[in-house]
C-alpha positions as CSV (number, residue, x, y, z in Angstrom):
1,X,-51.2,2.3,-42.9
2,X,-51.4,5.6,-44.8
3,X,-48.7,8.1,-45.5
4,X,-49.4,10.5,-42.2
5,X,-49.4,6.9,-40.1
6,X,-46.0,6.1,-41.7
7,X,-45.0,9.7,-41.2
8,X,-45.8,9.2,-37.1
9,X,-43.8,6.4,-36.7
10,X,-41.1,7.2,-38.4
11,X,-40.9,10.3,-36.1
12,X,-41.1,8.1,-33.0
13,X,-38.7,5.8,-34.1
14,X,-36.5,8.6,-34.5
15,X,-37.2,10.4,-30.9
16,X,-36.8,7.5,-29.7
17,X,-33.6,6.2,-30.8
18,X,-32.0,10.0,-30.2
19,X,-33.0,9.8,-26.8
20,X,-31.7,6.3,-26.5
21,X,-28.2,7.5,-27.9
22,X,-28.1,11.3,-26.5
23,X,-28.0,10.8,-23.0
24,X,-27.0,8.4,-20.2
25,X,-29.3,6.1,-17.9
26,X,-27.2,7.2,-15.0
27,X,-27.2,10.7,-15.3
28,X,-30.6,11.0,-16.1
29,X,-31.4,9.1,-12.4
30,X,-28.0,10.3,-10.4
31,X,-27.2,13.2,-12.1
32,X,-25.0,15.6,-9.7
33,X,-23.8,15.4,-6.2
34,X,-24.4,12.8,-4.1
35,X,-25.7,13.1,-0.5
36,X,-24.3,11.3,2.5
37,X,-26.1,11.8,5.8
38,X,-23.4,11.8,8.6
39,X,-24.4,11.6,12.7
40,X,-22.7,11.2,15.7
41,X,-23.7,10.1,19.4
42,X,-22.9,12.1,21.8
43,X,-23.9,14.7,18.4
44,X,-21.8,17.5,17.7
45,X,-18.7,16.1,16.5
46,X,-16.5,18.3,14.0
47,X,-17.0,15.9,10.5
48,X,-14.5,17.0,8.1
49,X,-14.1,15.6,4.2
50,X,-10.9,15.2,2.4
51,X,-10.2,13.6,-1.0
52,X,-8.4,10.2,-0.5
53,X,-4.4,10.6,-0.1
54,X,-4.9,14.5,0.0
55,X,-3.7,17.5,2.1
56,X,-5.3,19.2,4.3
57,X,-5.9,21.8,1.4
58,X,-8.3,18.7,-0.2
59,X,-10.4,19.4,2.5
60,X,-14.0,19.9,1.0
61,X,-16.1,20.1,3.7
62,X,-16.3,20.5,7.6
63,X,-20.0,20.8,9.2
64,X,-21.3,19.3,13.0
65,X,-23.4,16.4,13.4
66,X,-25.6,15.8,12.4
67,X,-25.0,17.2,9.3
68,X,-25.4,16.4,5.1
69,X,-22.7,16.9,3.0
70,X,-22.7,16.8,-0.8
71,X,-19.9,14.9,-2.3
72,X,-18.4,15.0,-6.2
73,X,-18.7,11.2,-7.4
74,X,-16.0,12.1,-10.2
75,X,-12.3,12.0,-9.9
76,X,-11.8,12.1,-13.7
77,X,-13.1,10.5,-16.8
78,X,-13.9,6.6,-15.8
79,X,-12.9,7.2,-12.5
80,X,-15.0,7.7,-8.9
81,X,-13.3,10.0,-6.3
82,X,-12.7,8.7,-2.6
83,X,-12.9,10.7,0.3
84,X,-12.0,10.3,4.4
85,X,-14.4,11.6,6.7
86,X,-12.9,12.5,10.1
87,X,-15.0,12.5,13.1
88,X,-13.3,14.9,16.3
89,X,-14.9,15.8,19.3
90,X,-13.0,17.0,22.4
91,X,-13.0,13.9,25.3
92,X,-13.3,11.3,22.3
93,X,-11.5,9.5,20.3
94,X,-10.7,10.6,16.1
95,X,-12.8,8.5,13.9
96,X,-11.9,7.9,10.1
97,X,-14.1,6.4,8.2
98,X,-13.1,6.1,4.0
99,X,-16.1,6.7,1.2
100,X,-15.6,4.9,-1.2
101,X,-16.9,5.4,-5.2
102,X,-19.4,2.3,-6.4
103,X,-20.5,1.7,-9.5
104,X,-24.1,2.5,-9.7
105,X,-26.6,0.0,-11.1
106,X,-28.2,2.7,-13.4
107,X,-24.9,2.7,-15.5
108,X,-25.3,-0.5,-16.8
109,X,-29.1,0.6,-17.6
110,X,-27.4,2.4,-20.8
111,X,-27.8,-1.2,-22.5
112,X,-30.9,-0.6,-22.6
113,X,-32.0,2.9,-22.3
114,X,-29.0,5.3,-23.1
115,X,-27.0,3.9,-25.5
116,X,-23.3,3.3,-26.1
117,X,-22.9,7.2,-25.9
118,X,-24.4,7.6,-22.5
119,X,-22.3,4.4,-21.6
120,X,-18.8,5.7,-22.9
121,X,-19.4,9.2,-23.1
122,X,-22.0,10.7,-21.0
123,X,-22.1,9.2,-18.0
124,X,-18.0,8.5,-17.2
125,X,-17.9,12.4,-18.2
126,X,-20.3,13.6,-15.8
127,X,-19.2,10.8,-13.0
128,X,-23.0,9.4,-12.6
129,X,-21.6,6.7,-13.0
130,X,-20.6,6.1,-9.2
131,X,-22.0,6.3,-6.5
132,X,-20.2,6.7,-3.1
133,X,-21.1,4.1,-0.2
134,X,-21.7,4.5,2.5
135,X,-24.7,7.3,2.3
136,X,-25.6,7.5,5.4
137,X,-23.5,6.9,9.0
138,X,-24.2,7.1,12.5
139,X,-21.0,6.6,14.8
140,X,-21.1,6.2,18.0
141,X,-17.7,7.9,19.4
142,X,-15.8,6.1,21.6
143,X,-14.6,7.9,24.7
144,X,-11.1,8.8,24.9
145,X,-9.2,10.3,28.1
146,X,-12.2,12.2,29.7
147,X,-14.1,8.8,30.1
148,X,-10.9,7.2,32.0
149,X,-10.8,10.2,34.3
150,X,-14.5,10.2,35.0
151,X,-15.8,6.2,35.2
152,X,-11.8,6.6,37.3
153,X,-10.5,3.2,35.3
154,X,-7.3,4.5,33.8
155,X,-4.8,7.4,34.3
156,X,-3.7,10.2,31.7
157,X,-0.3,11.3,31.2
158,X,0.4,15.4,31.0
159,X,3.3,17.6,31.2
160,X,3.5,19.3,34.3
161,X,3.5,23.0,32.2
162,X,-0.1,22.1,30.3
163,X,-1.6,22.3,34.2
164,X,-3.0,25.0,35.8
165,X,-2.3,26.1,38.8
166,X,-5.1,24.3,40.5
167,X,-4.6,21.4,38.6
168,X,-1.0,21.0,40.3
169,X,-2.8,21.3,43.4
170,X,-5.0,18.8,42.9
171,X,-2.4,16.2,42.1
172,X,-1.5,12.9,43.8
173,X,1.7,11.2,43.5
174,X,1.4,7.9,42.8
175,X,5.5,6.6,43.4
């Protein structure tokens, strides 16, 4: 092998092992946001996003189903960020369901592809390092007082002053 051979390698040798210890597995595959498909049946629910044991000021998003929403995997450094989607459509019942942050399987890839600095550094920093489960959900809402008052198998309870006038009218006593 002759001195511009030599010369070659060396230079891939050294590509290579920058690449392998200047970036992380996971963030070159997840890198950013992360996606979760939401959908509803009857569609057209309210879905609203809050971090985990937040206010309603950690509210990050609020779209109708079916909808996508893009969801910040990091909390802070080494740590993934949980959110509770609500699901609210008038006649049905509220729906919680929690998102939780997973680990993703490309982290651990860093033992072989990005080194110990995209496993300590890069990826925990950037929060590839999670993803959040589930991506996708399709509820289907479960009916709430409107369904009792129209299949007729249950009775609702109001205060006399939320009725309307022809509501009143319409009322049956029942002692």
């Amino acid at each position: 092998m002759g001195r511009n051979g030599l010369v070659r390698s060396a230079v891939a040798f050294g590509i290579l092992g920058a690449s392998l210890f200047a970036s992380g597995c996971a963030s070159i595959v997840n890198g950013g946001n992360r996606d979760i498909s939401i959908a509803t049946q009857p569609p057209g629910a309210t879905a609203s996003v809050r971090k985990s044991g937040g206010s309603i000021s950690d509210v990050v998003a609020v779209e109708k189903t079916p909808c996508t929403i893009s969801l910040d995997p990091k909390k802070s450094y080494f740590s993934g960020q949980s959110y509770t989607l609500r699901l609210e459509l008038p006649g049905y019942k509220v729906t919680e369901v929690e998102l939780t942050p997973k680990m993703s399987g490309w982290y651990w890839g860093n033992l072989l592809f990005g080194g110990i600095i995209g496993m300590l550094a890069v990826d925990p920093a950037t929060g590839a390092m999670w993803n959040i489960s589930p991506e996708k959900i399709d509820r289907k809402l479960t009916g709430g007082q409107a369904e009792l008052i129209k299949n007729k198998s249950g009775f609702v309870v109001v205060l006399e002053s939320e009725l309307t006038s022809a509501e009143r009218l319409a009322m049956v006593r029942v002692n």
